[in-house]
N, C-alpha and C positions, 0 to 999 in steps of 0.2 A: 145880683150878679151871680151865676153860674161859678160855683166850683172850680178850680182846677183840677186836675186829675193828679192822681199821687203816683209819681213815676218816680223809678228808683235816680238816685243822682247820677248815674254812669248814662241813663237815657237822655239828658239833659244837654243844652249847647255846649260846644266843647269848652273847659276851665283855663282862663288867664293861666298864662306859662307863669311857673314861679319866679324867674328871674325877670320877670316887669320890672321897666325903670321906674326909679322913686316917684310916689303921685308928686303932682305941683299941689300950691297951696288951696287951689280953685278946686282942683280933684279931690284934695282933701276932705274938704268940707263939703263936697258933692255926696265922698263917700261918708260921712257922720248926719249925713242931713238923710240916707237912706237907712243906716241902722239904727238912728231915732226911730224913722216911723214904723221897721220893724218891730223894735220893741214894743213901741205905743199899740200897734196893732195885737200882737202877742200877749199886749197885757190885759187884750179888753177880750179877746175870744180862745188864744193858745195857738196851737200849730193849725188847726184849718181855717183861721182867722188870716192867717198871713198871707195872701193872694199877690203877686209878683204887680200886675198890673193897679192893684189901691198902694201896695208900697212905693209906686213910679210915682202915683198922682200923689199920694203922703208926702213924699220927696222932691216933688215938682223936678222930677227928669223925666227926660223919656224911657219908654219900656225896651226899647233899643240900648239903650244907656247903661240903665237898669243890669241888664244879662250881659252888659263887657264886666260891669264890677263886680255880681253874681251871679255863674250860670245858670244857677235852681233854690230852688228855695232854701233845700237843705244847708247849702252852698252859705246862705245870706243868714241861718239862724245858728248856725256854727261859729261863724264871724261874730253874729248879737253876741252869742256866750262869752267869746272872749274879748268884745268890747265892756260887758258886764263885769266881767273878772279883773280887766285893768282899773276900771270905777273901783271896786271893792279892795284892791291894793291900793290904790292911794289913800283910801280910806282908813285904811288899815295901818299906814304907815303915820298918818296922824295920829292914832290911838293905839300905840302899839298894847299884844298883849301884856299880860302883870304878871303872868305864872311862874315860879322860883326855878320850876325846869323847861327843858324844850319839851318835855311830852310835854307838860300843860299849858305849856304858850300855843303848840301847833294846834291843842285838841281845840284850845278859846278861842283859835284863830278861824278854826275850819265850823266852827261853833254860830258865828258869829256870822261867817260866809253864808252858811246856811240857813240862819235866821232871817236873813236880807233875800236868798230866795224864797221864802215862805211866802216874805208878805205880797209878793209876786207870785203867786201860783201859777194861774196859768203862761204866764211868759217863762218860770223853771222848766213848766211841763212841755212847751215847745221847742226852748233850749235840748232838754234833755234826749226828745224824740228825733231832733235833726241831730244828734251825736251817737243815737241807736240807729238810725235810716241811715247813718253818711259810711260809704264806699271808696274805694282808695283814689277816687277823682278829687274826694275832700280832703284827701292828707295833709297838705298846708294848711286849713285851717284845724282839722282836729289838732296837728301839731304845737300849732299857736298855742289852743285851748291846754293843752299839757303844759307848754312850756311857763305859760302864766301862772297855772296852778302850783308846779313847781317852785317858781319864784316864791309865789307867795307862802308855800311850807321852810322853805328853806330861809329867810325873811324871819319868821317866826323862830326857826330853832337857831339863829345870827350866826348860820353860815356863810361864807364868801370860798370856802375851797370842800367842798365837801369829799369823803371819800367814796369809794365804787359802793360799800357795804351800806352807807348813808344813801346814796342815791335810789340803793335798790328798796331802802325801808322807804322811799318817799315817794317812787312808784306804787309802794303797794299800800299805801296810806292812799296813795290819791285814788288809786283803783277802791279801795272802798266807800271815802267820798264819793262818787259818783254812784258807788253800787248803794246806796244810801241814800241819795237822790231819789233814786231810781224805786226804790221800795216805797218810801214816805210816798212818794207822789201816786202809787199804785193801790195806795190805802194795806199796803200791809208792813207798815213796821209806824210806830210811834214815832215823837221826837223823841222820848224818854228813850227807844229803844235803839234811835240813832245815834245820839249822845253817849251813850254806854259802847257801842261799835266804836268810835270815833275815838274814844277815850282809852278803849284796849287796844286799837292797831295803831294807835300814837306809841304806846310801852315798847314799839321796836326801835322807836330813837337810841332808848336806853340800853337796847341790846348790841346795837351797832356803834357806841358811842367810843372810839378810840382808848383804848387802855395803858393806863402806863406800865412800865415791862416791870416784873413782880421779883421783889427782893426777898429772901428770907434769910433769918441767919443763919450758916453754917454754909452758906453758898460758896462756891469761889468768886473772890473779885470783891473789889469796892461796892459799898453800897451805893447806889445809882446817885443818889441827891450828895453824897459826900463832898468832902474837899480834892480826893485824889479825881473825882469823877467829873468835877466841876472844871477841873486844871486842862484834864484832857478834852475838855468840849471848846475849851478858849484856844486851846494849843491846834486843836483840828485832829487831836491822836486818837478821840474817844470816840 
């Protein structure tokens, strides 16, 4: 079967509006029954392995079908990623990490992420290239892909409200996850050498990690933990 041609995703059918009504449950599974075979496909050759029309017949839809749920390929292996990443958070939340802090729960966590793409090469390596190739027509799904990632750091370091300064260390943890990816898979950085990355740009948990406000003696005022300080927190004065 002839190749498809690698067009950027902006030359592609036009992308499902974001605000599409909920799939039904038949949809559903229309659309899992097509990111299976993208994966399966992706796992056996990588990104030019993924041809839109063996994904229709993988999926037993039609290729009409096919391009309302994904307009382009990019489109359908950006979605794989973050069907991958939701697998890998439940997974994750059965085992959660052990490490005594949040750097070293996220770094085991994203550790662990990544070890699960290894054994997958080349479905990382076409994940990773449809999230280099994908254009602002993909923003809902890269978005996803972020949002997920997200989750799952913040999951690890057992945030439920995090602050703005937390948020911005977990951007840039996740930016180097992915920049990490992206090397391993190119043949130029080790695991050893990604694992060490992963491990230092985790250290900004601790940088960002809320401080309690700093007593010393000779200060004015109660000491923060005291009785007078404790009376005005109950009273609503403090």
């Amino acid at each position: 079967m002839p190749a498809e041609a690698k067009v950027p995703a902006s030359t592609a059918r036009p992308a499902v509006q974001p605000a599409s009504p909920p799939l039904t449950e038949r949809q559903e599974a229309r659309r899992r029954r097509i990111l299976h075979a993208s994966a399966q496909l992706a796992s056996r050759g990588g990104f030019d392995a993924v041809q839109m029309r063996e994904v229709a017949e993988s999926s037993q839809v039609a290729l009409g079908t096919l391009y309302r749920y994904f307009p382009s390929k990019v489109h359908l292996l950006v979605a794989t990623m973050q069907d991958q990443l939701e697998h890998m958070h439940g997974t994750l939340r059965k085992k959660p990490p052990s490490g005594e802090t949040a750097a070293e729960r996220v770094a085991q966590t994203l550790m662990r992420a990544f070890r699960a793409l290894q054994r997958e090469p080349h479905l990382a390596d076409a994940m990773v290239r449809a999230l280099t190739f994908a254009d602002r027509s993909v923003s809902p799904e890269v978005d996803q892909v972020s949002r997920q990632t997200t989750a799952i750091i913040l999951d690890a370091m057992g945030l439920d409200d995090p602050t703005p300064e937390q948020l911005s260390a977990v951007r840039v943890i996740e930016h180097t996850w992915h920049s990490a990816l992206i090397t391993w898979l190119s043949g130029r950085a080790s695991i050893a050498q990604v694992k060490i990355d992963i491990e230092t740009v985790c250290r900004l948990i601790d940088l960002t990690r809320p401080r309690e406000p700093h007593w010393a003696p000779g200060r004015e005022g109660p000491h923060p933990s005291g009785p007078r300080a404790r009376k005005n927190l109950r009273d609503g004065s403090g």
